[in-house]
C-alpha positions in Angstrom: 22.9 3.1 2.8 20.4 5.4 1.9 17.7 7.8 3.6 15.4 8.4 0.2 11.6 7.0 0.5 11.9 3.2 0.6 10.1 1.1 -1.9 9.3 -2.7 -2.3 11.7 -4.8 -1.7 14.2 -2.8 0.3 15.5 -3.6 3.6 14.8 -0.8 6.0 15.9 -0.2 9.5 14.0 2.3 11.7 16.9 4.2 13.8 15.2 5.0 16.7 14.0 1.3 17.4 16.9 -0.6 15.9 14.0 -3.5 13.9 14.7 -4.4 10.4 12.0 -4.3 7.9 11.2 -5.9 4.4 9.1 -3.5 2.4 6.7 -5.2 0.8 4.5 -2.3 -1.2 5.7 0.8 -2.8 4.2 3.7 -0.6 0.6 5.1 -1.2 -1.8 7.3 0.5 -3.6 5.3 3.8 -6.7 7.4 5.6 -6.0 6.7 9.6 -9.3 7.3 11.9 -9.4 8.1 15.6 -12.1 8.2 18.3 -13.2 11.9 16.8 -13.4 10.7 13.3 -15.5 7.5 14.0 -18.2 10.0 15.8 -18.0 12.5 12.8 -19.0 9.2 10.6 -21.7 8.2 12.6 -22.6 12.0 12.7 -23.3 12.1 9.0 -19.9 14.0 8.1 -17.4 11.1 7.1 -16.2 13.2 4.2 -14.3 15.3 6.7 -13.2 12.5 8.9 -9.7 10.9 8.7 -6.0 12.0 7.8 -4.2 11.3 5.0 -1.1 10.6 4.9 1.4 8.1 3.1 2.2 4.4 4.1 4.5 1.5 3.5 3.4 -2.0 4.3 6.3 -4.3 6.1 7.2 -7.5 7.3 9.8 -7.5 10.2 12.5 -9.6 9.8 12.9 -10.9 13.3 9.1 -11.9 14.1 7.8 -11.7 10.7 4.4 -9.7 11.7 3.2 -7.4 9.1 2.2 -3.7 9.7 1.8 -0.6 8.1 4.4 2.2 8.8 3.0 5.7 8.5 6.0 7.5 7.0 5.3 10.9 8.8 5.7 9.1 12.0 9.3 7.2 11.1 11.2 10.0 9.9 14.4 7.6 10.8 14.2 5.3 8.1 17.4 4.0 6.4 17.6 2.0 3.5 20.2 -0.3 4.2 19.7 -2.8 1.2 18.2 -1.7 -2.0 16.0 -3.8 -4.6 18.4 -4.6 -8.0 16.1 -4.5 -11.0 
């Protein structure tokens, strides 16, 4: 078991929820948009709108919906099952 960034194909488990993941992309860089950055669009100044921050797209193994994780949000994410090359 490991604690290092997960990439595709790994099984994760997120500690503080206790779900089992499938990661199904390698993590990249996803811009997330709230109420304030929708109204700085429309106000002409999108380029300032949004946060940054890196991703990893799921499947959960129990109800097999998809989702994205935002990594800064799941700091409690163990590999439990790495992808063999």
């Amino acid at each position: 078991m490991s604690t290092r960034t997960p990439k595709k194909g790994d099984l994760i488990k997120l500690k503080s929820a206790g779900k089992v993941f499938t990661v199904i992309r390698d993590p990249y860089t996803k811009v997330y948009l709230d109420q304030e950055d929708h109204e700085m669009i429309a106000a002409g100044y999108g380029e300032y709108a949004g946060i940054w921050e890196s991703a990893i797209d799921v499947i959960c193994t129990k109800s097999g919906k998809r989702r994205a994780l935002r990594l800064s949000r799941h700091k409690n994410i163990e590999v439990i099952s790495e992808q063999t090359l």
